[in-house]
N, C-alpha and C positions, 0 to 999 in steps of 0.2 A: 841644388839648394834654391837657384834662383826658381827655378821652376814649380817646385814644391812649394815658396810663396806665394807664387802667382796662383798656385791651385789652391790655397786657403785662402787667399783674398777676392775669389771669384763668385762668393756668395751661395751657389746651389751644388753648385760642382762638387765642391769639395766637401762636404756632406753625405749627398749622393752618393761617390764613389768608395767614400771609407762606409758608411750601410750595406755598400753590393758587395764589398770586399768583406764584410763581418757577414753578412748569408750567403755566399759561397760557400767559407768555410763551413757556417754553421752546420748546414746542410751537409756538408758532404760526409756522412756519416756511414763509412766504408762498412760496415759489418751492422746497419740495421735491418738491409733484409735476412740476415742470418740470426737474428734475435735468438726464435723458438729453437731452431738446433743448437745455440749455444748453451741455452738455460737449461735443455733434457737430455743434452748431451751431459759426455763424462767433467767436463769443465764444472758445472754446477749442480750435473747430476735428480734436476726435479722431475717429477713424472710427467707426462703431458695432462692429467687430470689435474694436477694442483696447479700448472699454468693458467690452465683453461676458467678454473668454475674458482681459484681462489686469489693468485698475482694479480691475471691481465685485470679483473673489477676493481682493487685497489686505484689502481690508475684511473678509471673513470668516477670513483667516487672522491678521492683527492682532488681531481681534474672539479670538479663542481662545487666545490667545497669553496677553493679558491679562487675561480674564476672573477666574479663580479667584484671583492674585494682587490684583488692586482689590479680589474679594470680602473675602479678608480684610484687605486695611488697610483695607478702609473702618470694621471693627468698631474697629480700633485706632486708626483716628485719630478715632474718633466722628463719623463721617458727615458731618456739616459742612465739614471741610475738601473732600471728594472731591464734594460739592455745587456749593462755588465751583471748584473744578480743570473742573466737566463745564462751566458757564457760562462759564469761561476759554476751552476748546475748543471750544464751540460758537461763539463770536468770533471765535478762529482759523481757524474753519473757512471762514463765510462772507466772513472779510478774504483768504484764499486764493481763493474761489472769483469774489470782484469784482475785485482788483484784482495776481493773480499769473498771466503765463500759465504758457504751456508743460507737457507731459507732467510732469516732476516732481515740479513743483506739484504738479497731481492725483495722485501718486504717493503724498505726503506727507499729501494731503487723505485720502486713505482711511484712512492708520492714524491720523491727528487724530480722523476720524470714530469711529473704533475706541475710542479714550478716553472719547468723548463714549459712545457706547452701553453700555459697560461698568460707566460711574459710571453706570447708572442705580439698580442695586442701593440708592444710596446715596438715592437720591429716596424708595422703596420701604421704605425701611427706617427710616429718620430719625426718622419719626414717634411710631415704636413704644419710642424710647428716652424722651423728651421726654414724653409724656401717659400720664394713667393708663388701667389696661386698659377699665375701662367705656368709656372713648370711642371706643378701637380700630375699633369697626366706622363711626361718623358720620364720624372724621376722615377712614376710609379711600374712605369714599364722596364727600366734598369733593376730595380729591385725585383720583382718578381722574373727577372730572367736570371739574375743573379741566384736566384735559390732553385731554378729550374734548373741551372747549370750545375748548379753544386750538389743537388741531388743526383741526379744520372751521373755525375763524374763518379761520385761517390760508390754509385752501385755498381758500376761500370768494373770500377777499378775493383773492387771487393769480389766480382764474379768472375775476372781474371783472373785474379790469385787465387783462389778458389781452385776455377777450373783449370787453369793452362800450370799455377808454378805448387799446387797441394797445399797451400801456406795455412795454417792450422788459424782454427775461430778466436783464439787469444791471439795471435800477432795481428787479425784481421781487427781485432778491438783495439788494440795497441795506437795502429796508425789512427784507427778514429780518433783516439784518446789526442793524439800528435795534432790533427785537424782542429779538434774543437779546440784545442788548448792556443794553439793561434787566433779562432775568430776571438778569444775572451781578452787578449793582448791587444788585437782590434777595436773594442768597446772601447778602451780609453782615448784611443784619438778622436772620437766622437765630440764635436763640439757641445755643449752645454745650452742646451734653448732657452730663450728668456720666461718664457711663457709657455701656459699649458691650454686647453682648448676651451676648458673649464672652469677652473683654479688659474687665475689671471694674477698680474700686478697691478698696480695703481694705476698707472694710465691705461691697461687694456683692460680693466674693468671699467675706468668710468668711460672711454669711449663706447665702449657696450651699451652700458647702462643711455649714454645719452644716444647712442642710433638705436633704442627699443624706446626712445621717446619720456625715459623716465627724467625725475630730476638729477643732479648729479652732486647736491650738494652733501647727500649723506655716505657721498662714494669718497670724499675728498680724503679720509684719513683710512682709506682701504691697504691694506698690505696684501701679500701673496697667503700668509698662513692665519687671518685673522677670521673672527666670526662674522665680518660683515661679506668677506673674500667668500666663504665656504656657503653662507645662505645666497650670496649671488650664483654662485656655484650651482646650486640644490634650482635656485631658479631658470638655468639655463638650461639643466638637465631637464628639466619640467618642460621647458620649450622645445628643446630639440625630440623630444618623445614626442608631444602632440603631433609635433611638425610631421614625425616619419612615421605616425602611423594613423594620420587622419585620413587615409587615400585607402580605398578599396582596394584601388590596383595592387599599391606596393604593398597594403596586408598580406593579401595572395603572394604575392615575389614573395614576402618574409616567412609566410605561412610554410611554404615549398623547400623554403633552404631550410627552415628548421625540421622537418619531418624527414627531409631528403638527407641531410646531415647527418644525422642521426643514425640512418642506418648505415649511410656511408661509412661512419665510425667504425660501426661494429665489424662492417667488412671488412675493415683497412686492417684492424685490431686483431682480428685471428684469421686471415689468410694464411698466416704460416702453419698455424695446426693443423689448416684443411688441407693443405699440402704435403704436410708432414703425415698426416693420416694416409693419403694415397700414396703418396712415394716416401719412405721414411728416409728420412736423411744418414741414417747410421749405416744405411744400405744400401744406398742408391746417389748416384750424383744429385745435385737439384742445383736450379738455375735460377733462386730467386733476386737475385743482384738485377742477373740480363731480363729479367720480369718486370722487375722496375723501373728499368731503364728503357727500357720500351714502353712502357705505362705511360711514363711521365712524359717521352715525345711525342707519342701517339695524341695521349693528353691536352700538350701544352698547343699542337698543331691546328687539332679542334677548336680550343678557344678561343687562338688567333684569328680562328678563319671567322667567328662570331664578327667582327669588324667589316665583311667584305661580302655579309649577308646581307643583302635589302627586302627585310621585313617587315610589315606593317604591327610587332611586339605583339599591339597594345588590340588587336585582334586576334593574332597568331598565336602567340604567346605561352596562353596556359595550356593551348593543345597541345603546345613542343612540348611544354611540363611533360603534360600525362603520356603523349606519344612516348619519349625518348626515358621516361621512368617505367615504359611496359619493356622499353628493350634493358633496362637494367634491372627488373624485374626476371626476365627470361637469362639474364647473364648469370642472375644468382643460383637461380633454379639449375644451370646448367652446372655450377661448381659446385654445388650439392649434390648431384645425382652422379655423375659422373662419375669412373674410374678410372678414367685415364687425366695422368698429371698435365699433359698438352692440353688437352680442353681445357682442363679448370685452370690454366696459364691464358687462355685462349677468352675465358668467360671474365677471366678477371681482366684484362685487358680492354676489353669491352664494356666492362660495366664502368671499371672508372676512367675511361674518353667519356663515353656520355655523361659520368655525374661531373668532369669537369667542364663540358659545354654548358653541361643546363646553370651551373653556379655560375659560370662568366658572365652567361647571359642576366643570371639574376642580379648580381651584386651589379652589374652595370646599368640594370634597369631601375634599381634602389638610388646608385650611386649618385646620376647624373640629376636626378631630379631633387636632391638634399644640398643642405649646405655642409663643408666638411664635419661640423659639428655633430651633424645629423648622421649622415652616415657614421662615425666611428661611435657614439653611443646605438646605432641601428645595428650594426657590426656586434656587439656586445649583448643587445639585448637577443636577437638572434642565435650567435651562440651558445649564450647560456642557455635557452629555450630547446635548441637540439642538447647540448649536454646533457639535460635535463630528462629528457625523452630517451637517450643512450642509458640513462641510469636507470630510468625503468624498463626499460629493455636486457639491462645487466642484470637487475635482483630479479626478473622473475624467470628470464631463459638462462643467465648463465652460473650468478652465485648458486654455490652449491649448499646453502640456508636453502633453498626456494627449489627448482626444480633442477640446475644443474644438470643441463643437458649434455648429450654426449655433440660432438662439431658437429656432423652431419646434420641433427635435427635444427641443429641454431642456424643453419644455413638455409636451409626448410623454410623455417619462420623467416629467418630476411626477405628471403622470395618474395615472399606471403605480405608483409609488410610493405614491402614495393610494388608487388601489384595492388594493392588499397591505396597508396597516394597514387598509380596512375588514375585507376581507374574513378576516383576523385577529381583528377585536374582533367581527363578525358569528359566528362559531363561538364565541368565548371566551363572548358575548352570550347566543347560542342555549343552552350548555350550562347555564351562570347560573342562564338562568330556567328553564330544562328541570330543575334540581335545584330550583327554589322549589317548583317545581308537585308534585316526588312528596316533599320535606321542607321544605315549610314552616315548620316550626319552628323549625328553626334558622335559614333566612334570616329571618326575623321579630324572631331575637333579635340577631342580628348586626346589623341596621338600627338595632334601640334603642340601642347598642353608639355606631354613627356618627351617629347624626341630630345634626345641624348643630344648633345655636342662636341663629344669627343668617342674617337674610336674606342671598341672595349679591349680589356687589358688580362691577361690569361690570367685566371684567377687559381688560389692554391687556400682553400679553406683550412681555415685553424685547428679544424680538428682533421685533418690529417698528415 
């Protein structure tokens, strides 16, 4: 007990640790790489055509629907509550997916799912309200390790039971179901922040207002939910936009994560089809647990090592972009063509380590140079922008209204789409360093401008 005080009166600690303890569990969602074979298997019994061109868009078009709006209440209800709503829906989800059948069900399961991915902003952000700024970069490394572990545990475990004890895709749900149902018991011990980033109270609005040099006397009768609260609000938002996207440089960073995002989605999102197309699962073992758990290290390894590179970014930079998008260009192309299930484990692996290096590097080259403000409205308007780009990429390659492709050719087109942003940031790339080499001097002072300050932090984007 005594101890368990001491960790609630320790100010960052104790915050920290019950967030890593609620995205562990969250995460560790024992049977989602087994999604697709559970929905076309005899459990739910759907065809792989209605997964494909009718389910999985529901969830991308839910997924956009609501994104921007969660973005801002989550500022205004301070985080917390939209913590516990994702732990609610993730319960929802897998009590849908054990013990509801029928099409509609799954119908509902997507835009449930939808909720669940949206509140993640609120996971992401939480932190930064609650602890002071010196800790921002350790808290933020415990958390995204915290979900990095609870992922691979997750898949880890599900592809043992799988493979070593036969345990059937309902009791693999089951124990999901047992996981999330603890991180959402978790959410409550969450403390309560006083303040939102945005959406302020009385004295951190009017200290705002007075460090932006305004008057403060028309702040003095400000509340957290009032009309003077919410147009200071709308004015901050207005500032941290300009802020984050007056820089050439960081448009390109944002420009890259939103086009690159996007199709990362679509990857992430029907890998199992494409799997399930070459090695069917009704027939064949399949290993997508041990797939993702080697993804995700391979992945997280990469990122890390972003911290222990010494590059000059703000040169180098957007050739990494296009370089390391032709190798996830040629990863996709290779999971399309192929027929063998080891390669396209092999392609897939390889495509997301690289889109997890090129994202670390991005959001820490946005990151470092914003203030937190900036970043988590940057963080949003970004996402949305790939969402956005994912949904045009759903209505005309995969609903089946539009052209309703068969996997293979949607994997085709990903290719296709990744090699157009390399070969886009390969020119922007080339021209870059072709003007370092004949003025140096300004690309020199520009780098001292953005050099970062703190090491980068493996990143794990929202949309996957």
């Amino acid at each position: 007990m005594c101890c368990w005080t001491k960790l609630k009166s320790s100010g960052w600690v104790y915050p920290t640790a019950v967030l890593s303890l609620y995205g562990f569990f969250a995460n560790c969602r024992v049977a989602e790489p087994f999604l697709t074979p559970y929905l076309i298997g005899p459990h739910k019994n759907i065809s792989e055509e209605v997964v494909t061109n009718y389910l999985f868009p529901i969830w991308t078009y839910s997924y956009l629907a609501i994104l921007f709006p969660v973005f801002l209440l989550t500022d205004f209800l301070r985080y917390k509550p939209l913590i516990v709503l994702q732990g609610l829906f993730l319960v929802t989800n897998y009590i849908l997916l054990c013990f509801v059948p029928g099409l509609p069900a799954m119908t509902f399961l997507q835009v449930n799912y939808a909720v669940v991915t949206s509140t993640e902003v609120a996971y992401f952000s939480y932190i930064y309200s609650v602890i002071p700024a010196e800790k921002y970069q350790r808290a933020t490394g415990y958390l995204r390790s915290a979900m990095l572990a609870g992922y691979t545990f997750g898949a880890s475990l599900g592809q043992m039971l799988i493979s070593l004890g036969g345990v059937d895709y309902f009791f693999i749900n089951a124990i999901t179901l047992g996981t999330v149902s603890i991180a959402f018991l978790v959410s409550f011990w969450l403390p309560m922040p006083q303040r939102g980033m945005f959406f302020k109270g009385k004295t951190e609005a009017v200290k705002d207002e007075a460090e932006a040099g305004a008057g403060t006397e028309n702040m003095e009768c400000t509340v957290w939910c009032s009309k003077d609260n919410v147009a200071h609000a709308g004015q901050l938002l207005w500032r941290s936009f300009r802020e984050s996207y007056s820089s050439r440089h960081l448009l390109y960073w944002s420009l890259w994560w939103a086009l690159a995002t996007a199709g990362y989605g679509q990857v992430f999102n029907y890998i199992q089809l494409m799997w399930d197309h070459i090695e069917p699962s009704a027939s064949s073992s399949i290993y997508n647990g041990g797939v993702e758990a080697v993804c995700t290290l391979v992945g997280a390894a990469a990122a890390l090592s972003v911290g222990h590179i010494k590059v000059t970014w703000a040169v180098w930079g957007e050739l990494a972009l296009g370089l390391f998008s032709a190798v996830g260009a040629l990863a996709v192309f290779l999971m399309g063509f192929t027929s063998s299930i080891w390669a396209c484990y092999a392609g897939y692996v390889i495509f997301k380590a690289s889109y997890m290096l090129l994202i670390t590097i991005t959001t820490f080259q946005i990151a470092s140079n914003l203030s937190m403000e900036c970043y988590a409205l940057t963080f949003g308007i970004n996402t949305f922008a790939a969402l956005s780009l994912q949904t045009i990429l759903t209505v005309i390659v995969v609903d089946e209204t539009a052209l309703g492709l068969d996997i293979v050719t949607q994997f085709i087109i990903y290719g296709s789409y990744y090699a157009t942003i390399s070969v886009l940031f390969l020119i922007r790339g080339t021209y870059t360093a072709c003007a370092y080499h004949y003025y140096p001097e300004k690309t020199e002072a520009k780098e001292q401008e953005n050099e970062p300050s703190v090491e980068a932090i493996a990143a794990e984007p929202a949309l996957s």
